[in-house]
DRENZATI-450256 format. One record per residue: residue number from 1; x, y, z of N, C-alpha, C in turn. Coordinates in nm, 2 decimals. Layout:
BEGIN
num  n_east  n_north  n_up  ca_east  ca_north  ca_up  c_east  c_north  c_up
NUM  X  Y  Z  X  Y  Z  X  Y  Z
...
This chain:
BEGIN
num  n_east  n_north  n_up  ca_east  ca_north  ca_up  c_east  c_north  c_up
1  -1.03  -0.81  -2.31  -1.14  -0.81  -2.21  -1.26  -0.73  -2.25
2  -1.38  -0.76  -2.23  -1.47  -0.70  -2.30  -1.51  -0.57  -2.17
3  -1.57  -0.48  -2.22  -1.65  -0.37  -2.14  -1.73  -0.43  -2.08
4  -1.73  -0.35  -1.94  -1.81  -0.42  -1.80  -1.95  -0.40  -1.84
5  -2.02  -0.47  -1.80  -2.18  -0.42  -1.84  -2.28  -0.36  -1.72
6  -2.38  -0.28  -1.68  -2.41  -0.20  -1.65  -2.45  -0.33  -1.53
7  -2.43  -0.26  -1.42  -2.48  -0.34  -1.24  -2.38  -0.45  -1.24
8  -2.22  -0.41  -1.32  -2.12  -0.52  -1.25  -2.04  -0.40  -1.17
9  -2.02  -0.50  -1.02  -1.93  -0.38  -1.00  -1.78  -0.49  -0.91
10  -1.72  -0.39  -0.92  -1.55  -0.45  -0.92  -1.49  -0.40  -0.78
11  -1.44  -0.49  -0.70  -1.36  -0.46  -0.59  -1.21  -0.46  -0.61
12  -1.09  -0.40  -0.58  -1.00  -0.43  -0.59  -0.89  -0.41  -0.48
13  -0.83  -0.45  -0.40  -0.75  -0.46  -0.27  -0.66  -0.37  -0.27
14  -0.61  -0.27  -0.16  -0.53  -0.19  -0.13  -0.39  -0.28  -0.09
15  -0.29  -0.18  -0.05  -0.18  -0.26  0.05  -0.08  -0.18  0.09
16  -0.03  -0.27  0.20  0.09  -0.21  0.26  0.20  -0.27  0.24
17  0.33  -0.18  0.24  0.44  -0.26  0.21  0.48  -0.29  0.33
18  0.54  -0.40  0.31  0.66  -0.49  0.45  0.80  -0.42  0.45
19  0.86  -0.46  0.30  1.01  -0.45  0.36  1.02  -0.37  0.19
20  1.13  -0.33  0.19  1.19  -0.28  0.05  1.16  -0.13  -0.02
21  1.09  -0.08  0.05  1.03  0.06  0.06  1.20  0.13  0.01
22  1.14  0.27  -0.12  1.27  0.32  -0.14  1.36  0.27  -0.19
23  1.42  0.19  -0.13  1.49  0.12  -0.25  1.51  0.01  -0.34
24  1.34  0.01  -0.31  1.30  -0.06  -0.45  1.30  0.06  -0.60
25  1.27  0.14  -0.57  1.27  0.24  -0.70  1.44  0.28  -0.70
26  1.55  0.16  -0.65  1.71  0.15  -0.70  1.68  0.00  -0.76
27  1.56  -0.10  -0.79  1.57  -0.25  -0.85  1.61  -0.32  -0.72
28  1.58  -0.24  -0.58  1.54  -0.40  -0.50  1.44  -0.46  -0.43
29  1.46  -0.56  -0.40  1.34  -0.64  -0.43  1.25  -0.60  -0.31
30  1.10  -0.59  -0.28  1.05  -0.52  -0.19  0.89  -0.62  -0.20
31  0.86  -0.63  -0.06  0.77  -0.74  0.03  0.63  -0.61  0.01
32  0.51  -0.67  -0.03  0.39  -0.60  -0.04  0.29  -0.72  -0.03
33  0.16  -0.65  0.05  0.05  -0.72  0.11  -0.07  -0.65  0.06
34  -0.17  -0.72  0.01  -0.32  -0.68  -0.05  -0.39  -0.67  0.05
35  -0.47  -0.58  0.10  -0.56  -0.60  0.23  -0.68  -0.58  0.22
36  -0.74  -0.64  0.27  -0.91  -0.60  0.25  -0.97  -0.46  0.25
37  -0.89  -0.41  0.23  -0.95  -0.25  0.18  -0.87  -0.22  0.06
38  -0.97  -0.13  -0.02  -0.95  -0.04  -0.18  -1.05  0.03  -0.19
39  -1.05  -0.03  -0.34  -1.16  0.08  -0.42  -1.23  -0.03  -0.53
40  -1.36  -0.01  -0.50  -1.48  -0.02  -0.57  -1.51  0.05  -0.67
41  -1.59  -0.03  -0.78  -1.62  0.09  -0.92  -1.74  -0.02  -0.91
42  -1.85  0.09  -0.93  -1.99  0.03  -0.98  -2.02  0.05  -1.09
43  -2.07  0.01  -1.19  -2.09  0.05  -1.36  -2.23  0.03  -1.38
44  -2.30  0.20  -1.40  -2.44  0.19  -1.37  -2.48  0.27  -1.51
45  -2.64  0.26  -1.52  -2.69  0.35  -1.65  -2.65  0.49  -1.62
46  -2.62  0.58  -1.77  -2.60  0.74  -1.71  -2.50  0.74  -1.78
47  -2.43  0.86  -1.77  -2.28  0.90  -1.80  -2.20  0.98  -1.71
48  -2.09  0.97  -1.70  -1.96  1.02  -1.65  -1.89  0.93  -1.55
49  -1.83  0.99  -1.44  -1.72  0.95  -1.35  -1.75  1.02  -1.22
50  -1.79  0.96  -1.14  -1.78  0.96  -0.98  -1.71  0.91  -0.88
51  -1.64  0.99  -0.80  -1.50  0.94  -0.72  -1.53  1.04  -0.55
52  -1.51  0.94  -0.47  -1.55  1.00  -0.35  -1.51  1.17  -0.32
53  -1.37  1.17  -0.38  -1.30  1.32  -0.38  -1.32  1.42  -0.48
54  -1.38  1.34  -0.59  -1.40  1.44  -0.70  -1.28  1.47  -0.83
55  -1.21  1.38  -0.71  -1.04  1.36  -0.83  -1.05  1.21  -0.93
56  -1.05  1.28  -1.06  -1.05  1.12  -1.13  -0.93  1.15  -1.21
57  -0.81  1.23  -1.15  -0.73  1.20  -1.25  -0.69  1.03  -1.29
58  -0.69  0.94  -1.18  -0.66  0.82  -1.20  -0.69  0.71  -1.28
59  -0.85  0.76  -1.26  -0.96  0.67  -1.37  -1.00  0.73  -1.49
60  -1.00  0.87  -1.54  -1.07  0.84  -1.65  -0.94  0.84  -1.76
61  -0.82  0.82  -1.76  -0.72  0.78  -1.89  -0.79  0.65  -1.89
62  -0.85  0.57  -1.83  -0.90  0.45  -1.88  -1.04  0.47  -1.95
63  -1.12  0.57  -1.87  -1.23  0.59  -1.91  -1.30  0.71  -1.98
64  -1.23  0.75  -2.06  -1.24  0.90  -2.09  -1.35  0.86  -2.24
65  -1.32  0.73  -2.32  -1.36  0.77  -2.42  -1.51  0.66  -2.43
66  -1.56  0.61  -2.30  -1.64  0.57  -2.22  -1.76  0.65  -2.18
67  -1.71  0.72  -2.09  -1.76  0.79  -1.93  -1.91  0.93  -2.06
68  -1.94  0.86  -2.19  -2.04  0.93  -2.21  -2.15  0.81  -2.25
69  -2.15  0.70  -2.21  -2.22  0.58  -2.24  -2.25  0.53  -2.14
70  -2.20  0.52  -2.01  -2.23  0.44  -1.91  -2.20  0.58  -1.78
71  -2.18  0.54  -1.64  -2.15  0.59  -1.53  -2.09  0.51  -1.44
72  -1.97  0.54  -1.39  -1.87  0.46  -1.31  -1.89  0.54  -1.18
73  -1.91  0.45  -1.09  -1.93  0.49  -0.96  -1.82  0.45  -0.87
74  -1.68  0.53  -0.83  -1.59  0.50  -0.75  -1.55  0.51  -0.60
75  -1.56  0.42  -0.51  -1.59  0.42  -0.42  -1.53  0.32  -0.28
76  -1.49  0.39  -0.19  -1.42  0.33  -0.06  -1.43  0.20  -0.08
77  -1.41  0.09  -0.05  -1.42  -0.04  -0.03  -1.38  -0.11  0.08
78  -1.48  -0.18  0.16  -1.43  -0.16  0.28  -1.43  -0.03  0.41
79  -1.50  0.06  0.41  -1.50  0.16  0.47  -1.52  0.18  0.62
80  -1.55  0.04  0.66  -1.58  0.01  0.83  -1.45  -0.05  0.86
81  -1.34  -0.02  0.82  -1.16  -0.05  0.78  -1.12  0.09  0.79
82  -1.17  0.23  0.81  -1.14  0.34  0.81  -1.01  0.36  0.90
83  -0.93  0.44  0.91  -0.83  0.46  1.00  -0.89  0.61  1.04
84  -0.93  0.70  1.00  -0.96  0.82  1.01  -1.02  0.91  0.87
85  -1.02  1.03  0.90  -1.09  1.11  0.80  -0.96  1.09  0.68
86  -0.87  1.13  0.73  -0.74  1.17  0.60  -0.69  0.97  0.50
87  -0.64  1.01  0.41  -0.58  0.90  0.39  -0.51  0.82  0.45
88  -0.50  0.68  0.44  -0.41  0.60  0.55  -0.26  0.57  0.45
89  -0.28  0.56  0.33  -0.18  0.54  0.30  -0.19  0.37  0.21
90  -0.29  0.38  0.17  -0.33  0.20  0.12  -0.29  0.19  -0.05
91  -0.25  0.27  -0.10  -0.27  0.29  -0.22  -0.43  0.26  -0.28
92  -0.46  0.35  -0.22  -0.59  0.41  -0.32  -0.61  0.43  -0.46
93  -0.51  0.52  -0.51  -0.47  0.58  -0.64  -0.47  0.46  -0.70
94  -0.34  0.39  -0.69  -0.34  0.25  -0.78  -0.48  0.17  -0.76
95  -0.51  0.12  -0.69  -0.65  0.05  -0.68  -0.77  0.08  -0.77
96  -0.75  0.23  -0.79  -0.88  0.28  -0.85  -0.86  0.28  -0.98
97  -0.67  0.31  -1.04  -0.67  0.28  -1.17  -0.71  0.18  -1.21
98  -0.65  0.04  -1.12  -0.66  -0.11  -1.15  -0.80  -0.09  -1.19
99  -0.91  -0.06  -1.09  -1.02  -0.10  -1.12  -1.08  -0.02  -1.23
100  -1.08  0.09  -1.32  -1.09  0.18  -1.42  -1.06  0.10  -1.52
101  -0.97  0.04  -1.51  -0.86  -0.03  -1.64  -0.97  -0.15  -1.66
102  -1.03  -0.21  -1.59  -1.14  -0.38  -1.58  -1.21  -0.33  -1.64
103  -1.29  -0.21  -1.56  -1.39  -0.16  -1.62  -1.46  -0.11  -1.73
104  -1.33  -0.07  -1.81  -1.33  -0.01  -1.95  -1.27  -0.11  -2.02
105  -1.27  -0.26  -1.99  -1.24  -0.42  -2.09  -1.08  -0.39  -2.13
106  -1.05  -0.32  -2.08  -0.85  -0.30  -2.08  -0.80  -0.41  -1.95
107  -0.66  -0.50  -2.03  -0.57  -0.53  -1.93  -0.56  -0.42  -1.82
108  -0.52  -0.47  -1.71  -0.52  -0.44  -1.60  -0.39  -0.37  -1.56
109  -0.30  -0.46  -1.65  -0.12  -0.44  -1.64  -0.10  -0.32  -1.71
110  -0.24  -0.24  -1.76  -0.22  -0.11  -1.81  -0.20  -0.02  -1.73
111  -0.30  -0.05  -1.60  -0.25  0.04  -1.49  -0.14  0.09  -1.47
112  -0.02  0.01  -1.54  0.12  0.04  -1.41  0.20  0.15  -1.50
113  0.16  0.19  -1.68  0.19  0.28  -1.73  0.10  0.44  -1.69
114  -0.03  0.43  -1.65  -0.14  0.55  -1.68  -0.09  0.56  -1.52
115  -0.06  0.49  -1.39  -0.07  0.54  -1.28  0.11  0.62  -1.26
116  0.18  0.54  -1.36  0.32  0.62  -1.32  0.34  0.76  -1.41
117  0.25  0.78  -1.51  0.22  0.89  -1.56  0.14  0.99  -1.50
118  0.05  0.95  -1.44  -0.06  1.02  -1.37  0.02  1.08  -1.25
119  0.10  1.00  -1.19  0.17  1.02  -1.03  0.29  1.10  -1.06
120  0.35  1.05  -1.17  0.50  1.12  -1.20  0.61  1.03  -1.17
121  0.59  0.93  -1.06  0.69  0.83  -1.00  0.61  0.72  -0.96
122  0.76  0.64  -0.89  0.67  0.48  -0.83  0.73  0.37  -0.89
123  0.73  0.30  -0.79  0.76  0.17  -0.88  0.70  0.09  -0.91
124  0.58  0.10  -0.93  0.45  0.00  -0.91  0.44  -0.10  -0.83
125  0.47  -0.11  -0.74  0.47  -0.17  -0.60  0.27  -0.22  -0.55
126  0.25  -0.10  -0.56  0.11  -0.08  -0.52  0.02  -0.15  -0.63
127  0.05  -0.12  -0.80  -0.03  -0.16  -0.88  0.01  -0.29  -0.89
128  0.08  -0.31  -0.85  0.13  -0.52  -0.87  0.03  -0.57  -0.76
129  0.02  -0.49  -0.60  -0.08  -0.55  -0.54  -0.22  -0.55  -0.59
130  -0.24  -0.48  -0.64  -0.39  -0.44  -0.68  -0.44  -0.54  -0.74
131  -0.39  -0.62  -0.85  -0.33  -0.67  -0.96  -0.40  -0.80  -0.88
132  -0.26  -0.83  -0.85  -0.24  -0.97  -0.77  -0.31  -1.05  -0.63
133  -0.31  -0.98  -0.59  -0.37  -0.98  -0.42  -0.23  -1.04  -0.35
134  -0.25  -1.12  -0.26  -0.17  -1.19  -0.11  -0.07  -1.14  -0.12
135  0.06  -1.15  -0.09  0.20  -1.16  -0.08  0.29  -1.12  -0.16
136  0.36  -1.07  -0.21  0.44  -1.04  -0.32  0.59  -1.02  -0.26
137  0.64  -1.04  -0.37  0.81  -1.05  -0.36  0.82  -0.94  -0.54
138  0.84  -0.83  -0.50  0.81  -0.76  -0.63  0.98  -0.68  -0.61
139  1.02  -0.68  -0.78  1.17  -0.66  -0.77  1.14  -0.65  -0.95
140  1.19  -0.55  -1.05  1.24  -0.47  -1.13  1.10  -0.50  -1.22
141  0.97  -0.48  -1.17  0.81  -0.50  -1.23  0.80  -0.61  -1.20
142  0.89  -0.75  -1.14  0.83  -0.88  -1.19  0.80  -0.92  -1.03
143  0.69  -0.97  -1.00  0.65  -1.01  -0.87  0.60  -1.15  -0.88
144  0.64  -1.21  -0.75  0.63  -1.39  -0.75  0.53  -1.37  -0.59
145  0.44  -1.46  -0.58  0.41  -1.49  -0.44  0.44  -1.56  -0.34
146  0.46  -1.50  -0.25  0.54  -1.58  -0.14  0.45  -1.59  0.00
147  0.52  -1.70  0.08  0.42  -1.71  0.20  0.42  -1.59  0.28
148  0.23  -1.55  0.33  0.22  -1.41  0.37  0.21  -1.42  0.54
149  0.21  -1.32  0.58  0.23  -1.32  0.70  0.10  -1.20  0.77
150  0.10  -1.18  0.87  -0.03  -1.12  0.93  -0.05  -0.98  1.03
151  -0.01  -0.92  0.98  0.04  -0.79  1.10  -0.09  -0.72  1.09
152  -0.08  -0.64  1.24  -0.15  -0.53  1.28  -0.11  -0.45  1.18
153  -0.24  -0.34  1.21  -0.19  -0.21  1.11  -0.24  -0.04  1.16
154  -0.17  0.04  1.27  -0.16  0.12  1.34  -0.17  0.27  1.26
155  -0.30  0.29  1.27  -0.31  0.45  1.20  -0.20  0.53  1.28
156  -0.11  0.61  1.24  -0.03  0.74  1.31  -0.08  0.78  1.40
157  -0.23  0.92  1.27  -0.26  0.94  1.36  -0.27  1.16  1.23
158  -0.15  1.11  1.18  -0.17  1.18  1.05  -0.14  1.13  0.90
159  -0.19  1.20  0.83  -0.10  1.16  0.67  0.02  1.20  0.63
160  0.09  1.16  0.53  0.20  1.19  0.50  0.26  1.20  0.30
161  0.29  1.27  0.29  0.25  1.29  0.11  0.43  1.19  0.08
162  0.39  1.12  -0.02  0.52  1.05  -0.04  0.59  1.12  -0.18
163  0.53  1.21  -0.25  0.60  1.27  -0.37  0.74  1.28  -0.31
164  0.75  1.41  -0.25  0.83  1.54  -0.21  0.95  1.40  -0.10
165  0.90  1.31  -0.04  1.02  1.21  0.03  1.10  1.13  -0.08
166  1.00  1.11  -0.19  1.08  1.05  -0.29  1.19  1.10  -0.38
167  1.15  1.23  -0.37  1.21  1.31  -0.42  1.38  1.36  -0.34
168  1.39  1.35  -0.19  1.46  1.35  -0.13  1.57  1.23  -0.15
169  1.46  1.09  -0.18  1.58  1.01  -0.18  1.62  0.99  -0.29
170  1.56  1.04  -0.39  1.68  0.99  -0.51  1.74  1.11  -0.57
171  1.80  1.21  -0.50  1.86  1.31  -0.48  2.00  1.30  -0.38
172  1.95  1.18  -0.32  2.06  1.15  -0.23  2.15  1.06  -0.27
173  2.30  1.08  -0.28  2.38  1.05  -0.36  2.45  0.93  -0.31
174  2.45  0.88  -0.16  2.49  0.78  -0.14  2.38  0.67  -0.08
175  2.32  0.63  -0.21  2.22  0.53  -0.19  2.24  0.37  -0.20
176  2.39  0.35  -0.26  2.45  0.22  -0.30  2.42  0.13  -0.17
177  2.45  0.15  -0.04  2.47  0.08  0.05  2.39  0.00  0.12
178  2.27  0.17  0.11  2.15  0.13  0.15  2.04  0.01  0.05
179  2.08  0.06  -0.06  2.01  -0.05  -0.11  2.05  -0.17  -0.13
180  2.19  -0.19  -0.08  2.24  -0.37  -0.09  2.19  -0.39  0.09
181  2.23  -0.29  0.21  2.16  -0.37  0.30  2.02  -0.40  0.29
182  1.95  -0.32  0.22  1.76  -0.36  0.19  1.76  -0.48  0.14
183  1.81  -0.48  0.01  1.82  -0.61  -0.03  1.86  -0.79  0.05
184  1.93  -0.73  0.13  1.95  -0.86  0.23  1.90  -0.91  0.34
185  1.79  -0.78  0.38  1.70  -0.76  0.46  1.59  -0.83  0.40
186  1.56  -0.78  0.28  1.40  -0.87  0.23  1.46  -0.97  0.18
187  1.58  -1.10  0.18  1.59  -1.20  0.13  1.61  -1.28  0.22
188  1.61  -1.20  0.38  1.60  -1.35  0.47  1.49  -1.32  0.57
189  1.38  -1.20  0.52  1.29  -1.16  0.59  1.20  -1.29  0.66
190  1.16  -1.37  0.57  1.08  -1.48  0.60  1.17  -1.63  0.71
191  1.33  -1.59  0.70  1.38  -1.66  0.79  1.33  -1.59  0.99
192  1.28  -1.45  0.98  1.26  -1.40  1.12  1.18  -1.26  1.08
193  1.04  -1.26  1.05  1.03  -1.18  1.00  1.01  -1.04  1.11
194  1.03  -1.06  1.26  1.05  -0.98  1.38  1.13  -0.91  1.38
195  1.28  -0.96  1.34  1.41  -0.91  1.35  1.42  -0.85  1.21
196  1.36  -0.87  1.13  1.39  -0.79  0.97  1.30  -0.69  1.02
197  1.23  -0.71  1.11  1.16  -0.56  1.03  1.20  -0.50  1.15
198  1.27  -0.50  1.26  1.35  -0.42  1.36  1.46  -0.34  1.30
199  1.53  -0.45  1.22  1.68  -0.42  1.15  1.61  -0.27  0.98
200  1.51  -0.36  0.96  1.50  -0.25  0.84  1.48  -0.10  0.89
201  1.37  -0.09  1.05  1.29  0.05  1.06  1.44  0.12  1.07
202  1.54  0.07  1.17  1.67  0.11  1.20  1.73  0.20  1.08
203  1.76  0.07  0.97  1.80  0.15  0.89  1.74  0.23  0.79
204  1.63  0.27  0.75  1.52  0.34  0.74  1.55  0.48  0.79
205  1.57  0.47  0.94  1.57  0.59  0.99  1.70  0.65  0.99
206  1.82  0.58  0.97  1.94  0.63  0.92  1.96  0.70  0.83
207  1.86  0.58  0.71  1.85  0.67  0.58  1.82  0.83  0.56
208  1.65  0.81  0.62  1.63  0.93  0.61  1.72  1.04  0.69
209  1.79  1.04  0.77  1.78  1.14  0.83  1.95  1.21  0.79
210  2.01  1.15  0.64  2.12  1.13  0.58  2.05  1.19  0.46
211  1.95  1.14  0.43  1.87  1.23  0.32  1.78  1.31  0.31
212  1.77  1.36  0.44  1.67  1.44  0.51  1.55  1.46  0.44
213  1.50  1.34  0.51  1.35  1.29  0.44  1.31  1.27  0.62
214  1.15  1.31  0.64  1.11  1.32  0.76  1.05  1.20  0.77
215  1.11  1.10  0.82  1.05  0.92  0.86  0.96  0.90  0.95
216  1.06  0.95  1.08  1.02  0.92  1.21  0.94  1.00  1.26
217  0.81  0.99  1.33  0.71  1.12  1.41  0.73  1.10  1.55
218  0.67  1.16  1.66  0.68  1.10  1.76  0.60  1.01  1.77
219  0.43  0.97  1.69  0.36  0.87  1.74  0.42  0.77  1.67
220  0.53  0.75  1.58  0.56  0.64  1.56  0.71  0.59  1.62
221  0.75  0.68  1.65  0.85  0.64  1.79  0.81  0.55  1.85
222  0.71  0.57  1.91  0.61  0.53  2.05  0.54  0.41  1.98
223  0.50  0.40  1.88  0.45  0.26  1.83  0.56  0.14  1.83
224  0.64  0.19  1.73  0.77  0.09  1.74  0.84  0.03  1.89
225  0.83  0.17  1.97  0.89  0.14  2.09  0.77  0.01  2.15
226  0.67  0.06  2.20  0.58  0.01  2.23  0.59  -0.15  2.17
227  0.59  -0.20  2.05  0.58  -0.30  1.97  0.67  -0.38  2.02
228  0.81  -0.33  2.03  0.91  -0.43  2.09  0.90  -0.41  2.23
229  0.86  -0.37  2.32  0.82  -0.37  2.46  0.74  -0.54  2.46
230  0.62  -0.61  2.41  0.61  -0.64  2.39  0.66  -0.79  2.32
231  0.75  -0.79  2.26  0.86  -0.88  2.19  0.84  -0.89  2.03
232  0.75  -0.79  1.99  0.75  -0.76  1.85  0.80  -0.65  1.79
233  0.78  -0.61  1.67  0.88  -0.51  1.59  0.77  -0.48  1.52
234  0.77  -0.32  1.49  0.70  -0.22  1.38  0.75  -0.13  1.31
235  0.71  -0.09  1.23  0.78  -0.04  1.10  0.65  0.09  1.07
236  0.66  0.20  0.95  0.55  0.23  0.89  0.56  0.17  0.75
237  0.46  0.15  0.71  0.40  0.10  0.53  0.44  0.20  0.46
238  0.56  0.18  0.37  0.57  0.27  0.32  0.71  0.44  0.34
239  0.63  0.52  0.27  0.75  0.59  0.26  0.74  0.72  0.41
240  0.66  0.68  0.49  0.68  0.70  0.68  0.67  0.85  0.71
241  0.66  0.92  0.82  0.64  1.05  0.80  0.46  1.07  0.86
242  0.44  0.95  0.85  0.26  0.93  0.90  0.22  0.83  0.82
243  0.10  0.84  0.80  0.02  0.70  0.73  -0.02  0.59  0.85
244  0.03  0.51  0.79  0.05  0.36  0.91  0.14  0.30  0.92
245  0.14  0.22  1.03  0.24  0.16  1.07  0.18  0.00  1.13
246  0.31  -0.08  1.05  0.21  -0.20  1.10  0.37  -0.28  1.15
247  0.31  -0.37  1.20  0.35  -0.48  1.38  0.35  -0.62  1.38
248  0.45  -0.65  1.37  0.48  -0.81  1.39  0.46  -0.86  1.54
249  0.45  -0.96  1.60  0.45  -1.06  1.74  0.48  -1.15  1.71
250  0.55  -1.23  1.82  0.56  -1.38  1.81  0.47  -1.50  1.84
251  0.31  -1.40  1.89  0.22  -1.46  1.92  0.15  -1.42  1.98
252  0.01  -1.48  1.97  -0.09  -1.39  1.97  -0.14  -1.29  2.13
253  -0.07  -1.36  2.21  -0.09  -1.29  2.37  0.01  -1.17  2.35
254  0.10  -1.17  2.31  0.20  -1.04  2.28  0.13  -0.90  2.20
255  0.07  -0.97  2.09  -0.04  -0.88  2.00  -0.14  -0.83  2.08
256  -0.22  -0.89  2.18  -0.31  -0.90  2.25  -0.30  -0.77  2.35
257  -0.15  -0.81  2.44  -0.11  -0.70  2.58  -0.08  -0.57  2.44
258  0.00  -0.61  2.33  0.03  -0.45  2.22  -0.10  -0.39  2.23
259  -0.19  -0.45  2.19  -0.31  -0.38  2.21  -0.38  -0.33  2.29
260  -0.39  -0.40  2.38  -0.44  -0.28  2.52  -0.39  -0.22  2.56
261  -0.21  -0.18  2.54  -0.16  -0.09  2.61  -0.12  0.03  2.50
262  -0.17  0.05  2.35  -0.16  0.07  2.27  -0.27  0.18  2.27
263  -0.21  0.31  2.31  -0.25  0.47  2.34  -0.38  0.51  2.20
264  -0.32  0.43  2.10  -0.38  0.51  1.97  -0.51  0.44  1.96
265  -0.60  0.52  1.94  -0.77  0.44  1.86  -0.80  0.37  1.73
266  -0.69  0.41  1.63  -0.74  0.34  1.51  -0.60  0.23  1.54
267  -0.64  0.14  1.56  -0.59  -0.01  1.58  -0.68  -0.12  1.51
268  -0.62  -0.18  1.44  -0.69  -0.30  1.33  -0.62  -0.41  1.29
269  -0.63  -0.54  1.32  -0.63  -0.67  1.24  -0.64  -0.66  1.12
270  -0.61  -0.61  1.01  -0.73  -0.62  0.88  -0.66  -0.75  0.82
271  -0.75  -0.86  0.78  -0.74  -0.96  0.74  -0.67  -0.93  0.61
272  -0.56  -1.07  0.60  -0.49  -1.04  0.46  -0.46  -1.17  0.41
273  -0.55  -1.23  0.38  -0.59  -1.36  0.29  -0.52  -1.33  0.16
274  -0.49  -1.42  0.05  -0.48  -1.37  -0.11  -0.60  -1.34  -0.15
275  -0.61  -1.17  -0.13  -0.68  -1.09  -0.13  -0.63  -1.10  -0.32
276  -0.76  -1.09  -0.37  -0.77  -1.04  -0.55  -0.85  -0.97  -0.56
277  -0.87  -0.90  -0.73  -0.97  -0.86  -0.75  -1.11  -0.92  -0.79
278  -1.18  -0.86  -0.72  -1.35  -0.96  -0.78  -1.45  -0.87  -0.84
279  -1.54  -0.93  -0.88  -1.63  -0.87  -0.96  -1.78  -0.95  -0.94
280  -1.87  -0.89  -0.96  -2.01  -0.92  -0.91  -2.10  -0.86  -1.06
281  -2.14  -0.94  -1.11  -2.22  -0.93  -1.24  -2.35  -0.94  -1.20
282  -2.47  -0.86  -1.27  -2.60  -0.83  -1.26  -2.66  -0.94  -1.31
């Protein structure tokens, strides 16, 4: 792929995970969604690396031997999709590698080595969305697309660091079980995808609290409760503890009453089309 040329700039899609969280980093298979929010790279005249936080550990192993020729400008995507000041939990990090990796005329699929180096862990879960966009069925690196589905997506309310929980679970010695019920969970997810993700938060919260990893908060007690009040089921994206939490219904007046009676302010639809990455040339 050749180097971006100066006034192309690159969008690339965040996401949340559905089902398979955890123990997919045991090889099983785990449900991920691209959503209209990421990260942006603008490629302007100038030199260096700019990133909203000032952190480029992510981008410049792509762009290091670059960033004295041109100027990469890294940046929210989507920002009127905010959940609050702190992170939501979208895979940001991966998004921004993806997009560094374009930008500097590198495959893309380089990302999934520089970001598990960069991070320390992961299963690349997040860089497959980035990658790909819509729906994924991602299971030992290889990911197939599958029919996607459309959930709310419920800021906490706080963030939640996923190192130090990952670290919990694969420290915990009886993980066999849990990872064959996951596995059976995300393979008939699409048969009811209400009741898988009731049955998964369940056992989720088993898990953690057997591997004493902190899942459950009170505002997401209250979400989940709330959700199936309703006749739907919610879960959080991910490795839980804060972030978001997103919400299945069986239709759209159910999502509707979830919502008005739904205490918390960052509440969002965020559309989830086969979201990819794009690019806009000068």
């Amino acid at each position: 792929m050749p180097i971006c040329a100066e006034g192309t700039t690159i969008y690339v899609p965040g996401k949340i995970v559905l089902a398979g969280e955890y123990a997919v980093l045991d090889g099983a298979p785990s449900l991920v969604l691209a959503i209209e929010r990421g990260v942006g790279c603008e490629v302007m005249a100038g030199t260096g690396i700019e990133t909203p936080t000032g952190d480029t550990r992510f981008v410049s192993p792509a762009l290091s031997t670059l960033s004295n020729h041109q100027h990469y400008r890294f940046f929210d995507w989507n920002p009127v999709l905010s959940f609050g000041p702190e992170k939501p939990g979208f895979g940001g990090s991966a998004a921004a590698c993806v997009a560094s990796c374009i930008a500097a005329g590198r495959n893309p699929n380089d990302a999934f080595a520089i970001h598990h180096r960069v991070q320390g862990s992961g299963s690349g879960i997040d860089v497959a969305a980035s990658i790909h966009g819509g729906m994924l069925r991602f299971e030992k690196g290889v990911c197939h697309a599958v029919e996607s589905v459309s959930p709310l997506i419920v800021w906490s309310g706080q963030s939640a660091k996923t190192g130090p929980r990952v670290k919990n679970y694969l420290e915990w010695k009886n993980r066999q079980q849990f990872v064959a019920e996951t596995t059976a969970i995300v393979d008939q997810f699409h048969s009811d995808p209400i009741l898988s993700f009731r049955t998964l938060y369940q056992l989720l919260c088993a898990m953690a609290q057997q591997a004493n990893i902190t899942y459950q908060t009170e505002s997401i007690a209250h979400i989940t409760t709330l959700a199936e009040q309703f006749g739907g089921a919610a879960k959080p994206s991910g490795a839980g503890g804060g972030d978001c939490v997103v919400a299945l219904f069986p239709d759209t007046d159910s999502q509707i009453h979830f919502q008005n009676a739904c205490p918390f302010p960052s509440i969002q639809a965020i559309p989830c089309p086969n979201i990819q990455i794009l690019r806009s040339s000068p």
